[in-house]
MDTraj code that builds the backbone (N, CA, C; nanometers):
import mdtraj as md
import numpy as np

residues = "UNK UNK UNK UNK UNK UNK UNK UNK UNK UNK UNK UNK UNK UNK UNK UNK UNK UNK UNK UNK UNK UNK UNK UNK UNK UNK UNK UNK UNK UNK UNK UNK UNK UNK UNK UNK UNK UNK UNK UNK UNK UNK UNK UNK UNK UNK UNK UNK UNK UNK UNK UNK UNK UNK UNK UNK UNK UNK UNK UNK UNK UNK UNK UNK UNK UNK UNK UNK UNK UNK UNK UNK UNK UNK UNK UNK UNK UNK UNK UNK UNK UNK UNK UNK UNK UNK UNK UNK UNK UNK UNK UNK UNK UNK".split()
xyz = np.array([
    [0.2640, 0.0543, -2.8202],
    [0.2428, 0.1986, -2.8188],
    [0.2190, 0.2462, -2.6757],
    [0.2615, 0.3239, -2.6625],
    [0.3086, 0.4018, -2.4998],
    [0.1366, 0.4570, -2.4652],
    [0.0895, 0.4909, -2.5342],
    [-0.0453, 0.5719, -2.5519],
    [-0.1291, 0.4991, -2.4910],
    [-0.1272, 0.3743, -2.5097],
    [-0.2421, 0.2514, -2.4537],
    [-0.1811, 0.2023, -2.2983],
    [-0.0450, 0.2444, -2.2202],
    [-0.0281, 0.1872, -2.1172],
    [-0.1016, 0.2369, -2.0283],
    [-0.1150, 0.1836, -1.9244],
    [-0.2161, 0.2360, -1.8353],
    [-0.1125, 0.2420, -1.6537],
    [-0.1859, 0.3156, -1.6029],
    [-0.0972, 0.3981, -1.4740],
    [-0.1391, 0.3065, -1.3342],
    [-0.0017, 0.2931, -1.3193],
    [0.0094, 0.1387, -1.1965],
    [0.0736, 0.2392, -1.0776],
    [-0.0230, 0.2034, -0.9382],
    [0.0275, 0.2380, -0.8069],
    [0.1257, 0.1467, -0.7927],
    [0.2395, 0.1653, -0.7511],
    [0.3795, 0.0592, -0.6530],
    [0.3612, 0.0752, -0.5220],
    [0.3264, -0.0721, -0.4590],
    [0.3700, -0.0696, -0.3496],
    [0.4652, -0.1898, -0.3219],
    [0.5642, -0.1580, -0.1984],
    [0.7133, -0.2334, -0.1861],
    [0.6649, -0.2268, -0.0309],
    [0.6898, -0.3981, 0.0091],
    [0.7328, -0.4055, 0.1459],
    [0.8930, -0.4507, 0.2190],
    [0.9549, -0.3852, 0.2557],
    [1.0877, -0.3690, 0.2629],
    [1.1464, -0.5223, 0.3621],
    [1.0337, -0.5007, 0.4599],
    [1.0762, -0.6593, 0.4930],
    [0.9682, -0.7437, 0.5594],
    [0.9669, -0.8804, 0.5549],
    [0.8911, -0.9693, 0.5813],
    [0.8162, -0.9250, 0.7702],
    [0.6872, -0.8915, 0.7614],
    [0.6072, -0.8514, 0.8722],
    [0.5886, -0.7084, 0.8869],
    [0.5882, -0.6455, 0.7800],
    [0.6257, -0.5065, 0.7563],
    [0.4846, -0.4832, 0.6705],
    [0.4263, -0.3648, 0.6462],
    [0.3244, -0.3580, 0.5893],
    [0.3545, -0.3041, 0.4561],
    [0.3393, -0.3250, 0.3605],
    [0.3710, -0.2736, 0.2174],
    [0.2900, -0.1060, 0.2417],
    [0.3877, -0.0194, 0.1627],
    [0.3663, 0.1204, 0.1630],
    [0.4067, 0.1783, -0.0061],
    [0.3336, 0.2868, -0.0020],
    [0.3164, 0.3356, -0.1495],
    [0.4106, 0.3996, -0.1666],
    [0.4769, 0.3492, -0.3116],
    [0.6141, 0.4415, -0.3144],
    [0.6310, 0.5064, -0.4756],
    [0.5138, 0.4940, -0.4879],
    [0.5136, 0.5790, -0.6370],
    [0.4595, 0.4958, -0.7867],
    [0.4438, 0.5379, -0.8511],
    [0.3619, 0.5399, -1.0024],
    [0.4504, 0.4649, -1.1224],
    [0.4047, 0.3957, -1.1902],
    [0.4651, 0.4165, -1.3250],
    [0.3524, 0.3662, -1.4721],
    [0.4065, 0.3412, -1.5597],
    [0.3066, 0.3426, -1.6730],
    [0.3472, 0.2365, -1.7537],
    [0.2308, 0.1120, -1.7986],
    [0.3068, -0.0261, -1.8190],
    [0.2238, -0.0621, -1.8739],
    [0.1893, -0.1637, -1.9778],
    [0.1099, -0.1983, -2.0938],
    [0.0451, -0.3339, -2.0254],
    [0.0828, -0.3895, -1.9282],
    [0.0134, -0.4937, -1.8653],
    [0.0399, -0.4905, -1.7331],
    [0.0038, -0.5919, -1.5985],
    [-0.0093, -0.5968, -1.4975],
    [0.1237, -0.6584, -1.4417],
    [0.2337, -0.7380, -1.5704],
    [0.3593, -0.7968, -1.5425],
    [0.4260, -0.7126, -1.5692],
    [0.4213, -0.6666, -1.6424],
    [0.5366, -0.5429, -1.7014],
    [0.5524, -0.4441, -1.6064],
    [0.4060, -0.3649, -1.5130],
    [0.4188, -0.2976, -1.4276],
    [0.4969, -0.3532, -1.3170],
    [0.4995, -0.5246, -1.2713],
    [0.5965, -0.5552, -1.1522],
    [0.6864, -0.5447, -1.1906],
    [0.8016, -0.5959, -1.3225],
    [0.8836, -0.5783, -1.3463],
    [0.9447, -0.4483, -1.3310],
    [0.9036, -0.3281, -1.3721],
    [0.9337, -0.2254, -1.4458],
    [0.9328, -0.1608, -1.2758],
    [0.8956, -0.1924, -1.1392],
    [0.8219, -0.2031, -1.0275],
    [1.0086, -0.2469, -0.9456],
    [1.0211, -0.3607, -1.0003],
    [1.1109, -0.4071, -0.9420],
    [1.2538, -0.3309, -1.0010],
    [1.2715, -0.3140, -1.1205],
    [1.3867, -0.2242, -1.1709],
    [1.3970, -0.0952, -1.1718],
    [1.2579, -0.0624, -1.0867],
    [1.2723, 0.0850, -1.0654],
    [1.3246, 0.1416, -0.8807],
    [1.2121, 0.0897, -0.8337],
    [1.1542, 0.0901, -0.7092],
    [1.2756, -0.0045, -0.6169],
    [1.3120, -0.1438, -0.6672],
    [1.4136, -0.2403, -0.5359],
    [1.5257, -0.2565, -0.6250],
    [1.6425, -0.1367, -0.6749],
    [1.7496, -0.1615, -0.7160],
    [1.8291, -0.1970, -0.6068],
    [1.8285, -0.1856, -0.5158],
    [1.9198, -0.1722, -0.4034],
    [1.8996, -0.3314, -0.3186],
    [1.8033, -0.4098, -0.3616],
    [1.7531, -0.4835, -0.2486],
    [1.6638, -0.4594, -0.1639],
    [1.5763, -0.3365, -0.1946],
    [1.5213, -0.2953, -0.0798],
    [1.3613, -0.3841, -0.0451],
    [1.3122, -0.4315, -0.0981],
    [1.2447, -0.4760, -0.0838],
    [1.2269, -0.6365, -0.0941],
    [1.1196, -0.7020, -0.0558],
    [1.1021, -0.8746, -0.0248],
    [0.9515, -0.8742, -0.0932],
    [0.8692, -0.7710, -0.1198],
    [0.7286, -0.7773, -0.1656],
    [0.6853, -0.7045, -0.2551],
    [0.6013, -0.6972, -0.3704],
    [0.5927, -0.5818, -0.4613],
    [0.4291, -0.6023, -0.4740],
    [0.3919, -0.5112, -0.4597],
    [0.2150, -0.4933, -0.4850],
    [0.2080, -0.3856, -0.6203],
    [0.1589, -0.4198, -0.7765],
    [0.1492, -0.3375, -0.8637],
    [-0.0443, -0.3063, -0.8595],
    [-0.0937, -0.2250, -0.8921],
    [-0.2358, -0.1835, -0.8667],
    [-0.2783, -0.0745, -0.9974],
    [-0.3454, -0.1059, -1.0460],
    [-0.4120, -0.0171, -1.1395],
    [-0.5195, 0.1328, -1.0795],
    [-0.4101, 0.2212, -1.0956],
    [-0.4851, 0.3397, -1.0068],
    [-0.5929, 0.3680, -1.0136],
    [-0.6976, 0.3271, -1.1712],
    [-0.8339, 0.2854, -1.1605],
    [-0.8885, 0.2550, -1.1474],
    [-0.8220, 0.1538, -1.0661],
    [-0.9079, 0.0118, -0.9489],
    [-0.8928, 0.0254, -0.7854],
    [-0.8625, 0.2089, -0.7786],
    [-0.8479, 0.2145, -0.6672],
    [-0.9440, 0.2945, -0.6114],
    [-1.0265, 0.2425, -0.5183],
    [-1.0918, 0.3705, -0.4873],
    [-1.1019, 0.4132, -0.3118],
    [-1.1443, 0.5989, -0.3441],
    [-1.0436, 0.6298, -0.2193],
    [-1.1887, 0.7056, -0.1482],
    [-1.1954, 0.7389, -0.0448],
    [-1.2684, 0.7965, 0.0633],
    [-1.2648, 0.9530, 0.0171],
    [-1.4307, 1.0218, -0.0065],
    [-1.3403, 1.1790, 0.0014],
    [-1.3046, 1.2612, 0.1450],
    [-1.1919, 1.3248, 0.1428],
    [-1.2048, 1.4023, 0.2347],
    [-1.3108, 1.5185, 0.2746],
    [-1.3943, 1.5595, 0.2291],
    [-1.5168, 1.6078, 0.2519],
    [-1.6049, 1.5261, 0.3281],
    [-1.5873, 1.4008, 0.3056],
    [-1.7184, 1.3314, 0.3989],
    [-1.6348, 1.2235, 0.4744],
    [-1.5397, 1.3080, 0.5753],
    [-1.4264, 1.2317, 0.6872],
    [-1.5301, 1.2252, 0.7963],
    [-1.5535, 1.2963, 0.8507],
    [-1.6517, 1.2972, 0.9669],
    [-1.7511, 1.1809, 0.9667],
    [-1.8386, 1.1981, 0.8498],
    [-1.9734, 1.0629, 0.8229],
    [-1.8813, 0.9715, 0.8476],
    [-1.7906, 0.9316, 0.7733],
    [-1.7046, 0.8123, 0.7821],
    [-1.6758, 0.7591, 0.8617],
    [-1.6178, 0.8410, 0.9522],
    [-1.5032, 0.7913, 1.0905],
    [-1.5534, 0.8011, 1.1691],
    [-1.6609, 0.8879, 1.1781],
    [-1.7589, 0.9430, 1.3359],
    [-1.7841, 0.7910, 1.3751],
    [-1.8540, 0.6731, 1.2721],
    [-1.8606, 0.5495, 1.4109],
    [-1.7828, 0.4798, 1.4642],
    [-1.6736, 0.4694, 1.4148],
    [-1.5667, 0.4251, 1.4970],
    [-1.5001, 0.4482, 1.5904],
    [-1.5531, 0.6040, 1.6458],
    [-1.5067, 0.7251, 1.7712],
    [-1.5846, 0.6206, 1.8823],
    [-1.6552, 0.5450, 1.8609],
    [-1.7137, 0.5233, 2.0087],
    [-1.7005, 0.3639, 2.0450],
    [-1.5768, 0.2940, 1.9627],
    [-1.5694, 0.1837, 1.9581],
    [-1.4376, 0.1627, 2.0372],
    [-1.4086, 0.2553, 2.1185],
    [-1.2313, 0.2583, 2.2153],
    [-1.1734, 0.1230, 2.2587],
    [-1.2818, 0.0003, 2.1991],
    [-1.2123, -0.1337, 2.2696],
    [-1.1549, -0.1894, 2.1204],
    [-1.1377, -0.1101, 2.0497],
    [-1.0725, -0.1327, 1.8826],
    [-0.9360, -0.0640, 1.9166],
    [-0.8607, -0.0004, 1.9983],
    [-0.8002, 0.0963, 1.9778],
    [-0.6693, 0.0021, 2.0677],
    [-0.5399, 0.0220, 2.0200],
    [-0.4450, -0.1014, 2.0713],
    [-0.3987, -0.0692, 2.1877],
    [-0.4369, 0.0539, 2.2777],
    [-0.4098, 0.0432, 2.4048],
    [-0.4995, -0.0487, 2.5129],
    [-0.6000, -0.0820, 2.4611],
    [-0.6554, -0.2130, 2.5303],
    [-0.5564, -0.3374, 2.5246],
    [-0.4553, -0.3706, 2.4545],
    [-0.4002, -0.5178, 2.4535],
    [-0.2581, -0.4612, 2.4596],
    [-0.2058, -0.5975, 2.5508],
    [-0.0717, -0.5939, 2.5975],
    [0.0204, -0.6815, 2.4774],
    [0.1216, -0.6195, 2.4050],
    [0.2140, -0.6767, 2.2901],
    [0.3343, -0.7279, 2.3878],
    [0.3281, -0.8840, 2.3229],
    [0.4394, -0.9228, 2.3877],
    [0.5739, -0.8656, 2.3507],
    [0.6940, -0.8717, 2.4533],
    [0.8236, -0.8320, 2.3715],
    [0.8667, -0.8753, 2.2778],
    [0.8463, -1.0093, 2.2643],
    [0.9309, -1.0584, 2.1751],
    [0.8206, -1.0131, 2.0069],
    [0.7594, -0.9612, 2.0101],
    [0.6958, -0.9120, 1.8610],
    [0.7487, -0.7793, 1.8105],
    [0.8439, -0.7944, 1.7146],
    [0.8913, -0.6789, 1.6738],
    [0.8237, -0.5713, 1.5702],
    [0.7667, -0.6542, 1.5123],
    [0.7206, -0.5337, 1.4262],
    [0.5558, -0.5507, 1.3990],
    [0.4782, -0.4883, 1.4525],
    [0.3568, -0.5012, 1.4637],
    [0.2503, -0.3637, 1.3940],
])
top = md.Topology()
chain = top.add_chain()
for i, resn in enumerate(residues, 1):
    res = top.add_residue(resn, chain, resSeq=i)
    for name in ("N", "CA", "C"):
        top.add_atom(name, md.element.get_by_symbol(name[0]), res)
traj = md.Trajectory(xyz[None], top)
């Protein structure tokens, strides 16, 4: 019964060293069915090498109302920030 599936985030990483990114929703009665249903929706083409399925109720998110509290300590941590380190050439996708 469709009524009992429960609502899965997709994420697809397109290629190996690449960071998986959110590419949309679907609705699946278990956690396999959502990759499947993940993979025949989302990488018809080949597009992807990785599939992350996530139960959108197991996700939890930051509010935007309290961005400031949040992020304000990390404003004073500038030796976190990647213009301190030199990337070699040969690293393509970082």
């Amino acid at each position: 019964m469709t009524e009992d599936w429960v609502l899965y985030e997709v994420f697809i990483r397109s290629r190996s060293g690449l960071e998986h990114k959110h590419v949309g929703s679907l609705h699946a009665a278990d956690a396999r069915m959502a990759l499947e249903h993940a993979r025949d929706t989302y990488t018809r083409r080949q597009e992807g090498v990785s599939i992350w399925v996530v139960r959108s109720s197991d996700i939890v998110a930051s509010d935007p109302q309290e961005a400031e509290a949040l992020f304000d300590p990390a404003r004073d941590k500038v030796y976190r920030h990647p213009t301190f380190y030199a990337i070699p050439e040969d690293v393509k996708n970082l």
